[in-house]
C-alpha positions as CSV (number, residue, x, y, z in Angstrom):
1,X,0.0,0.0,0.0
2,X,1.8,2.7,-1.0
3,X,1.2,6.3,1.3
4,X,-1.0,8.9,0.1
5,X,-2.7,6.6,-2.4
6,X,-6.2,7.5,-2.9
7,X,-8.6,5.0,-3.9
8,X,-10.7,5.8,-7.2
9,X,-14.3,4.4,-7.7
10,X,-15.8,5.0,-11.1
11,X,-19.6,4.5,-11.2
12,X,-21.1,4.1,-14.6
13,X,-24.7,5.5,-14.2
14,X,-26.7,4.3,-17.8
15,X,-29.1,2.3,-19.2
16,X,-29.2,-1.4,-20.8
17,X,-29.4,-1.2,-24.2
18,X,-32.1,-4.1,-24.0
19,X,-34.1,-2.6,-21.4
20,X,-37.7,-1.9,-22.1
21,X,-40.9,-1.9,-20.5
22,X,-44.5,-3.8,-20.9
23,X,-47.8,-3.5,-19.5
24,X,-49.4,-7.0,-18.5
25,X,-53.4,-7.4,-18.6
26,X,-55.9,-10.1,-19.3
27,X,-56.6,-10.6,-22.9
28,X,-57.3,-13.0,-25.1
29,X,-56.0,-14.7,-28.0
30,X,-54.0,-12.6,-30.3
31,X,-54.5,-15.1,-33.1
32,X,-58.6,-14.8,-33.0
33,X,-58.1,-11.1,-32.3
34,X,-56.3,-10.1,-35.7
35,X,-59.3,-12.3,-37.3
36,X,-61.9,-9.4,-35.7
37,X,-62.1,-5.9,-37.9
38,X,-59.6,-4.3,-36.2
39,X,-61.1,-0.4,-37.7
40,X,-63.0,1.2,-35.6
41,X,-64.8,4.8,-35.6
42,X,-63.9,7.6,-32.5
43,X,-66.6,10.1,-32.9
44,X,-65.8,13.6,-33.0
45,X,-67.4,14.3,-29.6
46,X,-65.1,11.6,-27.9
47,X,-62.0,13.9,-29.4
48,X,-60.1,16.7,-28.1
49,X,-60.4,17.5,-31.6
50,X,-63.6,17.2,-32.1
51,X,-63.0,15.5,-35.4
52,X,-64.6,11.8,-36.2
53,X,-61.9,9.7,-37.3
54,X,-61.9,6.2,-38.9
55,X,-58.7,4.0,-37.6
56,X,-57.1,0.6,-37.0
57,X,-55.3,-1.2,-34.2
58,X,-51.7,-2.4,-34.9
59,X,-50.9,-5.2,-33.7
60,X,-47.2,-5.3,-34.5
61,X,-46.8,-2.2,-32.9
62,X,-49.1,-2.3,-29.9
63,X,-49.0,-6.1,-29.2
64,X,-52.5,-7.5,-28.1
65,X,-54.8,-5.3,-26.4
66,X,-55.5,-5.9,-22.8
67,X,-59.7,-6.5,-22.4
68,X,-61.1,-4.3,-19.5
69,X,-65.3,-4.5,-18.2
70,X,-66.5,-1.2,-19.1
71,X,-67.6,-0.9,-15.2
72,X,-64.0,-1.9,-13.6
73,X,-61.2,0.6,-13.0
74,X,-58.4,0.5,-14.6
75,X,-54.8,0.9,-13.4
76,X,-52.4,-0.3,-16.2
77,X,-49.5,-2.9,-14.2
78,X,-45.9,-2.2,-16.2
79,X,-43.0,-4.4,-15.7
80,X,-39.5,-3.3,-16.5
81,X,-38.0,-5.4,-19.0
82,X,-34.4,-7.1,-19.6
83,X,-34.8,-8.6,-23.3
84,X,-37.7,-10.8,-22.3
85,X,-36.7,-11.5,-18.7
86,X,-39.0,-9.5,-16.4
87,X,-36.8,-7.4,-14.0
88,X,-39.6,-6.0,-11.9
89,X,-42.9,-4.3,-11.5
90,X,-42.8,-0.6,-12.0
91,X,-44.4,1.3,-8.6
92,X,-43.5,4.7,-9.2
93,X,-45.1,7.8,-11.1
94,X,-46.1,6.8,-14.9
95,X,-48.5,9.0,-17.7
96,X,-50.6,7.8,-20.1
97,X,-52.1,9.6,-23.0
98,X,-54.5,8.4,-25.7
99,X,-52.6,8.7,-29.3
100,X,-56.0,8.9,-31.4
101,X,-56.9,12.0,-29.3
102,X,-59.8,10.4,-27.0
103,X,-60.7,12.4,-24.2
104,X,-64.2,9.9,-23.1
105,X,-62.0,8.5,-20.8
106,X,-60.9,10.2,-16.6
107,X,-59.2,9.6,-13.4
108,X,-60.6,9.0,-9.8
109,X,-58.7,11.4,-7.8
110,X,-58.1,15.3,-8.3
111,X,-55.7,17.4,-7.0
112,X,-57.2,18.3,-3.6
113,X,-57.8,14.4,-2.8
114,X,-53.8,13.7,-3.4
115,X,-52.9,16.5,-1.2
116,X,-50.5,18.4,-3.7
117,X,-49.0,21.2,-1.8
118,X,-48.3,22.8,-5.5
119,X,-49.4,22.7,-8.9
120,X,-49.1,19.2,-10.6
121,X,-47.5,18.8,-13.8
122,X,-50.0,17.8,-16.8
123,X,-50.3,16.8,-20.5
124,X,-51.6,20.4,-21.2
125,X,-49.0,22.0,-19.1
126,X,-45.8,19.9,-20.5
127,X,-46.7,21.1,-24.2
128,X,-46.5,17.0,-25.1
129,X,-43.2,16.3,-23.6
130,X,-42.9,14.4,-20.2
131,X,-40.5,12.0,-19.2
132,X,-38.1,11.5,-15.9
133,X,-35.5,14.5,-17.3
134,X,-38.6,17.0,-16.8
135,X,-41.2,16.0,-14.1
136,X,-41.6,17.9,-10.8
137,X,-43.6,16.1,-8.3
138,X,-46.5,17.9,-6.8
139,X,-45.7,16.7,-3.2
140,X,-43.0,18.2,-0.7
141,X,-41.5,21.0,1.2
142,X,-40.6,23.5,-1.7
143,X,-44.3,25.1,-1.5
144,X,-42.6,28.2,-2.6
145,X,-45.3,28.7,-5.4
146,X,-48.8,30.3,-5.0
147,X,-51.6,28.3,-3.1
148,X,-53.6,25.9,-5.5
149,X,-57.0,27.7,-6.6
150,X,-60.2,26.0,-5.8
151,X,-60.2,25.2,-9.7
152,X,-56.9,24.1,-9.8
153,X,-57.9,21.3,-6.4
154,X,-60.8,20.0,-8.6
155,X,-58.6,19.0,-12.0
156,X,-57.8,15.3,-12.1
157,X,-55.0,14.2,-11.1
158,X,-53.1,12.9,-14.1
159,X,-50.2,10.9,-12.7
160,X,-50.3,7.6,-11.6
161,X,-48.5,4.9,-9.4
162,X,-48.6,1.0,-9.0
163,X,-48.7,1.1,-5.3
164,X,-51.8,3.8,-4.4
165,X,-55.3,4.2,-5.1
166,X,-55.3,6.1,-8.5
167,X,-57.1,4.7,-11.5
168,X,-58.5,5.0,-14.7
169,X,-61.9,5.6,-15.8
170,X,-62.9,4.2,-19.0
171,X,-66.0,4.4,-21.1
172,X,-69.2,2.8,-20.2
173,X,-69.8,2.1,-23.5
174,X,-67.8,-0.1,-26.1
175,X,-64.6,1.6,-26.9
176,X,-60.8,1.0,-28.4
177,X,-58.2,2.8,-26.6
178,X,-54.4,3.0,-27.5
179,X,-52.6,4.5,-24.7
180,X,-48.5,5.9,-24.8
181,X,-47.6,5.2,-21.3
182,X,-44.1,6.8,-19.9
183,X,-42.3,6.2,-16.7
184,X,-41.7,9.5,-14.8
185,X,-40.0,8.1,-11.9
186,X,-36.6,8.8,-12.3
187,X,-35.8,6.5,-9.3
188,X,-37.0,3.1,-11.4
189,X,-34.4,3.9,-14.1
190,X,-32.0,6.3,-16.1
191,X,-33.6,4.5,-19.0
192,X,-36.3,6.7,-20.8
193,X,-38.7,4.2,-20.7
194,X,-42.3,4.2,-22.5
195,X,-44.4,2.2,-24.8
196,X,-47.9,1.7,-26.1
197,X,-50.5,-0.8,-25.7
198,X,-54.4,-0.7,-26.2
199,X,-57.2,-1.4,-23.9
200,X,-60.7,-2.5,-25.5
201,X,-63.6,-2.0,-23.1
202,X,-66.2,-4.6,-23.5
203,X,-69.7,-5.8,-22.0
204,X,-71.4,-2.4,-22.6
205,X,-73.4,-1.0,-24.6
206,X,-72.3,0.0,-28.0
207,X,-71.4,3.9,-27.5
208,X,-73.9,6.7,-27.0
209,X,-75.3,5.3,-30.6
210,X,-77.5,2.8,-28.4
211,X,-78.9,6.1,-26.3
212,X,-79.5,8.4,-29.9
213,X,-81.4,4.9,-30.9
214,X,-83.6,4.5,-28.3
215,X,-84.5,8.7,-28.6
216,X,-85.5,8.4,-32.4
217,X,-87.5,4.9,-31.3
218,X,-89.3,7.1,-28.7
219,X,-89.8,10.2,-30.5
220,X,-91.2,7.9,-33.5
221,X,-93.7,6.1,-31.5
222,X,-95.1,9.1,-29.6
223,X,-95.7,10.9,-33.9
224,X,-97.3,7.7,-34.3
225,X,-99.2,8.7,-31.5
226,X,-100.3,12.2,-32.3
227,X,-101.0,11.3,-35.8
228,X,-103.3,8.1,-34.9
229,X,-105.1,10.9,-32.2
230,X,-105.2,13.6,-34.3
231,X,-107.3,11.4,-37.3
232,X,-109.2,9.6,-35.0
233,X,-110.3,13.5,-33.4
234,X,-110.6,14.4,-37.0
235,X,-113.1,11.8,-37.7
236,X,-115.2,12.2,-34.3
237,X,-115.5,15.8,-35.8
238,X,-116.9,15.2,-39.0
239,X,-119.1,12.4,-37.9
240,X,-120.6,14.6,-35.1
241,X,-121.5,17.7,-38.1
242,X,-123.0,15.1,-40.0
243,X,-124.9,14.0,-37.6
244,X,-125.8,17.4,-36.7
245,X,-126.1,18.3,-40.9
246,X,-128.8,15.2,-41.0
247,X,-130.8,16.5,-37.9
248,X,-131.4,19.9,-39.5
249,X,-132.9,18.6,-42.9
250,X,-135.1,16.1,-41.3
């Protein structure tokens, strides 16, 4: 041991170049799946665009899509990813957004029921870009900014977490959702880590058309209605001035 030596340690902080991330569901066979017709129509009313738009699933891209009960929460369950030996399941902060533009979809806590001592990031605040290298938590000491308006307490609370009580809602109607989900935690990696998968809700009624349906059914039977009524008045009325018609000549 020579004197005055001083011992060097070199740690390499970076990210395995195999490293990925999946989210695990129940689902069904892919095989019978890619048989279904995979297009599908998002009205414009259940878009931020307001713009009805005809798409398709990709399977290649998006792998099968997990199959949720249109009256079940869901809270997607990611695994970080070695190749295709499962390291772990992801417990800290993730995002999801929905790439065709949904927005019939929600979340079951806002901002005052998570106790967020400032302003919490979101998708409209991060102008499309949030990852690890960017997000802020909402939580903590550092309440140097303004108090939260009551407005801001009763946004939903975007971010979620495998290990608390936040969820999403989904529609309770038939619907196909393809979600980008991205890890924020930088604690579960130096990876940027994201992917997409697709959720299809089932076991509901098909959209809002079934509601519109049953209106025109309605509103057709009760013409039926008024028009039957209105001859059958029509007719009491010209029998009874015949009658009366007959009674004056005799």
């Amino acid at each position: 041991c020579h004197k005055g030596a001083v011992d060097v340690v070199t740690v390499v902080a970076g990210c395995p170049p195999a490293r990925t991330i999946r989210v695990t569901g129940r689902t069904r066979s892919c095989n019978t799946m890619k048989q279904m017709n995979n297009s599908f129509f998002i009205p414009g009313k259940h878009r931020t665009t307001n713009k009805d738009l005809w798409t398709h699933y990709d399977f290649v891209k998006h792998g099968c899509p997990i199959i949720w009960r249109h009256d079940e929460p869901f809270l997607p369950e990611v695994w970080i990813y070695d190749n295709d030996t499962p390291i772990r399941r992801v417990m800290g902060d993730f995002v999801v957004r929905e790439v065709n533009g949904r927005n019939d979809y929600g979340y079951k806590y806002n901002v005052e029921d998570v106790g967020c001592t400032r302003t919490p990031q979101s998708w409209h605040g991060m102008s499309g870009t949030w990852n690890a290298q960017n997000y802020v938590s909402c939580f903590g000491e550092d309440s140097s900014d303004t108090a939260l308006s009551r407005n801001e307490t009763k946004k939903m609370y975007e971010i979620l977490n495998g290990s608390y009580g936040n969820n999403i809602t989904l529609a309770r109607y038939e619907a196909n959702y393809t979600f980008e989900l991205t890890v924020l935690s930088p604690n579960e990696s130096y990876c940027h880590l994201t992917t997409t998968f697709g959720v299809w809700v089932v076991d509901a009624p098909k959209t809002s058309f079934v509601g519109t349906g049953m209106l025109l059914l309605a509103i057709s039977i009760t013409s039926s209605i008024l028009i039957v009524s209105y001859y059958m008045f029509k007719n009491k009325i010209l029998d009874e001035a015949k009658r009366v018609l007959e009674l004056e000549d005799s």
